[in-house]
C-alpha positions in Angstrom: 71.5 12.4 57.0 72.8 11.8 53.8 71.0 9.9 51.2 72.7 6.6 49.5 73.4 8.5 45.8 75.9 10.5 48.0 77.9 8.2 49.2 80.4 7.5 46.2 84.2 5.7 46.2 86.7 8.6 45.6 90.5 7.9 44.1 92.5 10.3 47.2 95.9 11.3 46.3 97.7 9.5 48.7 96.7 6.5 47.6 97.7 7.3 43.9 101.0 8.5 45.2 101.5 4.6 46.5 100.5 2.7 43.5 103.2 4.5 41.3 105.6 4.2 44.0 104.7 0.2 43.9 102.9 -0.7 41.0 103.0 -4.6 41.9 100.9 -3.8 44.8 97.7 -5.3 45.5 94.7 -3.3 44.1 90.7 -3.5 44.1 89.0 -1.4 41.4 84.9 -1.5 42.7 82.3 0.7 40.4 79.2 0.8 42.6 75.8 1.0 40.9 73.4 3.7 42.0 71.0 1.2 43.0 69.9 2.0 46.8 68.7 -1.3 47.2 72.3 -3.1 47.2 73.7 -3.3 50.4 77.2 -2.4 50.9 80.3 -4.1 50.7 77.7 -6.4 48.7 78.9 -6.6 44.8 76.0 -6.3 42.7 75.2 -7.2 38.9 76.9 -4.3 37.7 79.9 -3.8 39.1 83.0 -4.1 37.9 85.4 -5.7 40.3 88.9 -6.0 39.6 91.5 -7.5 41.7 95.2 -7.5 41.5 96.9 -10.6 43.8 100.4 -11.0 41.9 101.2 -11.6 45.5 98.8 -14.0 46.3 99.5 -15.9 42.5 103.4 -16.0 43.6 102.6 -17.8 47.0 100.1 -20.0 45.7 103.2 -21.2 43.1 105.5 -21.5 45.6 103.3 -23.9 47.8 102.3 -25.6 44.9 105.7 -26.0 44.1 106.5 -27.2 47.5 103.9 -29.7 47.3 105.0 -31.2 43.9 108.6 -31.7 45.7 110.5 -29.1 43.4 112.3 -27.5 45.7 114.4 -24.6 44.6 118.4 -25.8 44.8 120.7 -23.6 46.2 124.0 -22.6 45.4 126.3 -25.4 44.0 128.1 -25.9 47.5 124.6 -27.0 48.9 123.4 -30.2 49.5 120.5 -29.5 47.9 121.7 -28.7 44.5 122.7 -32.1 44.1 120.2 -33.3 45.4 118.0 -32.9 42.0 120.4 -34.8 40.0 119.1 -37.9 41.4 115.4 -36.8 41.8 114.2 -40.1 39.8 111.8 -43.0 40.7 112.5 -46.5 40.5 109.9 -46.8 37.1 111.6 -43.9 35.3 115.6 -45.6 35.4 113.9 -49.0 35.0 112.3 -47.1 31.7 115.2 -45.8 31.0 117.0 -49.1 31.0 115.1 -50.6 28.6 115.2 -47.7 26.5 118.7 -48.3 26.3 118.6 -52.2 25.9 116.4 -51.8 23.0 117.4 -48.9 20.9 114.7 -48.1 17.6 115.3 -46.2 14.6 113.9 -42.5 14.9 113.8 -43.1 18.5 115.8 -40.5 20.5 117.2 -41.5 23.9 117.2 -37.8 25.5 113.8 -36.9 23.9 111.9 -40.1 24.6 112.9 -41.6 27.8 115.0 -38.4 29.8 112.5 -35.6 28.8 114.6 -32.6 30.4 115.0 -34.9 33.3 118.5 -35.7 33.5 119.5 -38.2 36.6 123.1 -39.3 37.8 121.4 -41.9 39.9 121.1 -44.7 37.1 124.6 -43.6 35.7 126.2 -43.6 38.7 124.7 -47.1 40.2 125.2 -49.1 36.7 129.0 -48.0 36.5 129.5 -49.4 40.1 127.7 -52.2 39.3 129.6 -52.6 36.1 133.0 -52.5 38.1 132.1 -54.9 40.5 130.5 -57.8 37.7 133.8 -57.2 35.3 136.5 -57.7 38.3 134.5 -60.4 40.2 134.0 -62.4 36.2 137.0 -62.0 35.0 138.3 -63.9 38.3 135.7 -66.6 38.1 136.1 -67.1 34.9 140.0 -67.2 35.0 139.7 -70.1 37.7 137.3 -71.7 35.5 139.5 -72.1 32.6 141.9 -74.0 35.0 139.6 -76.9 36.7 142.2 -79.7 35.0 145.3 -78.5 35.5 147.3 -79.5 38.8 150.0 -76.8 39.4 147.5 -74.2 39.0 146.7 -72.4 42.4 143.9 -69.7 42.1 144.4 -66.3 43.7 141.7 -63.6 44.0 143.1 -60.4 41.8 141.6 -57.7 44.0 143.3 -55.6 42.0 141.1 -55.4 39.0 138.6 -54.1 41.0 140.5 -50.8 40.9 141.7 -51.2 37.4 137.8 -51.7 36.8 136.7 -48.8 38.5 139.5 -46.6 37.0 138.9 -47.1 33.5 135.2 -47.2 33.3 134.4 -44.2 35.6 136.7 -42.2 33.5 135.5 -43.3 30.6 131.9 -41.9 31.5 133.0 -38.7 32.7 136.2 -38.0 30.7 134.4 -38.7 27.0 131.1 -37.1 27.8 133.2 -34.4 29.1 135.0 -34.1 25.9 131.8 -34.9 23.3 129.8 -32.5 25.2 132.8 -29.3 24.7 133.5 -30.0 21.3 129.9 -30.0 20.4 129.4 -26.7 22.5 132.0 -25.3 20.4 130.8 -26.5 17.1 127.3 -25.6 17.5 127.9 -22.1 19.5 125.1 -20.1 20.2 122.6 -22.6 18.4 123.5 -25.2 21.0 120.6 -23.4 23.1 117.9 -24.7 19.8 119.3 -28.2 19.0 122.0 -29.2 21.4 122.1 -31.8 25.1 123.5 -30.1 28.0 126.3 -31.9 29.8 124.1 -33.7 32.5 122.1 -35.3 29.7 125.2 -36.2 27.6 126.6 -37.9 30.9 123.1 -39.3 31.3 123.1 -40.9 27.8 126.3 -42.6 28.1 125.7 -44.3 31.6 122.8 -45.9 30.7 124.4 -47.6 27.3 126.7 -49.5 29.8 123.9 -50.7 31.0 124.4 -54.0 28.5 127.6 -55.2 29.5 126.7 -56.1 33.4 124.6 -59.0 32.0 127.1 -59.7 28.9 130.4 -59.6 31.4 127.9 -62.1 33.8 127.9 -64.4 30.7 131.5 -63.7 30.0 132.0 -66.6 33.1 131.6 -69.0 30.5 134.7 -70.4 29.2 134.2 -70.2 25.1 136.3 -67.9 23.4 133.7 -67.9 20.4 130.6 -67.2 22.4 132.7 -64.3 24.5 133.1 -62.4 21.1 129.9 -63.0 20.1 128.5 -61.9 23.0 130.9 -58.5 23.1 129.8 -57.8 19.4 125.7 -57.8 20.4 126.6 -55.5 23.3 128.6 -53.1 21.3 126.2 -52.9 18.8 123.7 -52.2 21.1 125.1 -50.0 23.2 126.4 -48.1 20.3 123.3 -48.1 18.3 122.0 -45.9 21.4 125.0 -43.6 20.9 124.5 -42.8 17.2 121.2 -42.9 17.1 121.2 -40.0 20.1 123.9 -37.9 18.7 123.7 -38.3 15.1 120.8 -35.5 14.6 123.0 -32.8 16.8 125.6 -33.3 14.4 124.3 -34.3 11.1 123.9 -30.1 10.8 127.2 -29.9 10.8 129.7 -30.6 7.8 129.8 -33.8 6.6 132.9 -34.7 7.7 132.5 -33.6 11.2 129.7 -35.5 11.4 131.2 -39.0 10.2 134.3 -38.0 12.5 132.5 -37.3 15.5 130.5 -40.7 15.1 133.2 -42.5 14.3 135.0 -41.1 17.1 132.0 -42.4 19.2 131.9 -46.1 18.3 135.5 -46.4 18.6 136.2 -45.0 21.9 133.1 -47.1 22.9 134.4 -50.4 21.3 137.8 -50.0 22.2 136.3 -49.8 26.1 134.8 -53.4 25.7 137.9 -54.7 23.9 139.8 -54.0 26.2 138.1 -54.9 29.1 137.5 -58.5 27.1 141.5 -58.9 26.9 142.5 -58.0 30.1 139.9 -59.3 32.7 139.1 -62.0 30.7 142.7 -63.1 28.9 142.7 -66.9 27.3 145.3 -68.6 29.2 147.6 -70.9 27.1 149.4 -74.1 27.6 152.6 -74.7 26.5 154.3 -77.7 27.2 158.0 -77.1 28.6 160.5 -78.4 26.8 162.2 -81.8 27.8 165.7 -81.6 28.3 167.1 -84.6 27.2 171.0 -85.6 28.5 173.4 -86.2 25.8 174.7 -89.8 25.8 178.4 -89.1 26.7 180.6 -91.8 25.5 183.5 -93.3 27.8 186.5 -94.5 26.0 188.9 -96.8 27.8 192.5 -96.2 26.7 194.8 -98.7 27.9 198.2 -98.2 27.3 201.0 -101.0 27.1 203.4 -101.2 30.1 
């Protein structure tokens, strides 16, 4: 019978020739003592046990993943790859919102409120919103303007709806789609260090509309003075969260770039609430037809002697 000391682990070829043909594979490394006393299989104070579970590490992280709801998207034909563009709770677009109702000096929209978590939920649902509360005020406050005035008949301008929808769902995509290639091109490979991608550019500039559902509420009122007043605060606002976001991507730049590009910025923007002032919301004037007065026609009776 052969005594414990003689009973020793041995590397065999084989199983050498399998580790280099797959290194990733699972190992265990045991250096038994010489102590008789341990029982087998039983690791003692001295050994040295080494395990290798790269497999193991890998499932574990994609369970883990599974249970933090990060699934991995698919291809960009798959439900599911769009599906984490709107993977945002009801506190982080509420956060979001204020972030962009009350913008701060040295405060960073994409750093502070999206933190690499770009949505198109709160985007997409304030634009609609915004379409619907510009078409449906501007026709409320175009009857209101007209409570005195007999020969007026109101009719509901469904049409502005679509006009509504048109310009302000192109304006979020279309400019975002242009600020976000010009800057790629501008910055070029540094774009990687310093740069937004284009779903947090889109991000950015669906949540500074944010502002003018409430102001375009308020535009119902029939007071030229206060309408203006009330579209300056929003631009200011919703521009402030513009500048303040893009001004350190392009302050690196040359210094005229950087004034045109925000420049560029606050005018599309404020040429967006302009207009939507003027045309859904257009001041009606009175003008008193004129009177057509009759000219006094004179009737001379000639009589002539017989």
């Amino acid at each position: 019978m052969a005594s414990p000391n003689d009973l020793q682990f041995q590397e065999f070829e084989v199983a050498a020739d399998l580790l280099s043909a797959d290194p990733g594979a699972s190992t265990l490394s045991i250096s038994a003592s010489n102590d008789p006393t341990i029982a087998a299989g039983t690791p003692a104070a001295g050994e040295d046990v080494k395990l290798d579970l790269s497999e193991d590490e890998e499932v574990q992280e994609e369970s883990s993943e599974l249970l933090g709801g990060q699934k991995p998207s698919g291809g960009f034909w798959t439900f599911e790859y769009y599906q984490s563009f709107f993977n945002v709770d009801t506190v982080q677009v509420l956060d979001r919102v204020k972030g962009s109702m009350m913008p701060l000096p040295g405060r960073n929209f994409v750093k502070h409120y999206l933190r690499n978590n770009p949505d198109l939920y709160g985007p997409f649902w304030i634009c609609v919103t915004l379409v619907f509360s510009v078409a449906i005020s501007g026709n409320m406050s175009t009857f209101l303007r007209e409570p005195g005035n007999p020969g007026y008949h109101h009719r509901a301008q469904f049409h502005r709806v679509t006009i509504a929808a048109v310009v302000i769902f192109l304006y979020a995509w279309l400019v975002p789609i242009g600020l976000w290639g010009f800057l790629t091109w501008r910055q070029g490979a540094e774009r990687q260090v310093g740069g937004y991608s284009f779903l947090e550019t889109v991000c950015v500039y669906g949540y500074s509309l944010f502002i003018y559902i409430p102001t375009s509420i308020l535009w119902i009122i029939p007071y030229d003075w206060l309408q203006w007043t009330l579209i300056v605060v929003a631009m200011v606002i919703s521009g402030s969260v513009l500048v303040l976001t893009f001004w350190p991507v392009v302050r690196d730049d040359t210094k005229v770039t950087a004034v045109a590009t925000v420049v560029t910025i606050v005018v599309l923007h404020t040429l967006l609430a302009v207009g939507c002032k003027l045309y859904f919301f257009q001041t009606t004037v009175h003008t008193t037809p004129p009177t057509n007065i009759s000219p006094l026609i004179h009737t001379t009776l000639v009589v002539k002697p017989h």
